[in-house]
N, C-alpha and C positions, 0 to 999 in steps of 0.2 A: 491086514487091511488090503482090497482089494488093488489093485491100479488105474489110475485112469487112461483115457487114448495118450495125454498128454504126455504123460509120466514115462508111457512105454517108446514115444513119438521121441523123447529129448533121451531116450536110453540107443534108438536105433539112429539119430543121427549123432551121436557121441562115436557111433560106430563106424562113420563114415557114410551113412545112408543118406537118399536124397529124395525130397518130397515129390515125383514124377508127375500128379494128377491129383486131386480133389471133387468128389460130387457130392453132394450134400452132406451126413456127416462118417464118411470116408474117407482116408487118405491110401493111397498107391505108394510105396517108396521101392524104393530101387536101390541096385547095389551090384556093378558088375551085371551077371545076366540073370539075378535075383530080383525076386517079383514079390511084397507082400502087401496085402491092402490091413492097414489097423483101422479100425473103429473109435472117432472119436467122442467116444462116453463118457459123463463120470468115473463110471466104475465098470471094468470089463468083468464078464463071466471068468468065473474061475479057468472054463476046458480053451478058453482063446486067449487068456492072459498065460496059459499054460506053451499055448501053441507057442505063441509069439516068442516069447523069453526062447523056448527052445529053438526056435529059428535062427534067432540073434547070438546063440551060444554057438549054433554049428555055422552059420556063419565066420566068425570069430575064429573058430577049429579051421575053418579050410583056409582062412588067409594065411596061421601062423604055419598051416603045411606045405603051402605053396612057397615060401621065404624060404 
């Protein structure tokens, strides 16, 4: 089942991410000098629910390699 903006929006601020900006149904979050804009849909496409998830992984990888 796909995800929606929301789903992936409470996975990237579980991560410490922060909501920067909003224009219609767009979100900006931020993180450090990381920059993503999510889409707040129902349901994302598969190749940007793809993108996203993998952002929020390598994300994650550079904090625990920086420690």
């Amino acid at each position: 089942m796909p995800l929606s903006g929301e789903d992936v929006l409470r996975l990237y601020r579980k991560a410490g991410w922060v909501v920067l900006h909003r224009k219609g149904s767009h979100l900006k979050v931020g993180k450090n000098d990381m920059r993503e804009t999510i889409p707040m849909h129902k349901e994302l496409g598969r190749g940007i629910e793809r993108k996203l998830l993998k952002r929020l992984a390598r994300s994650r990888t550079d904090e625990q390699g920086k420690q």
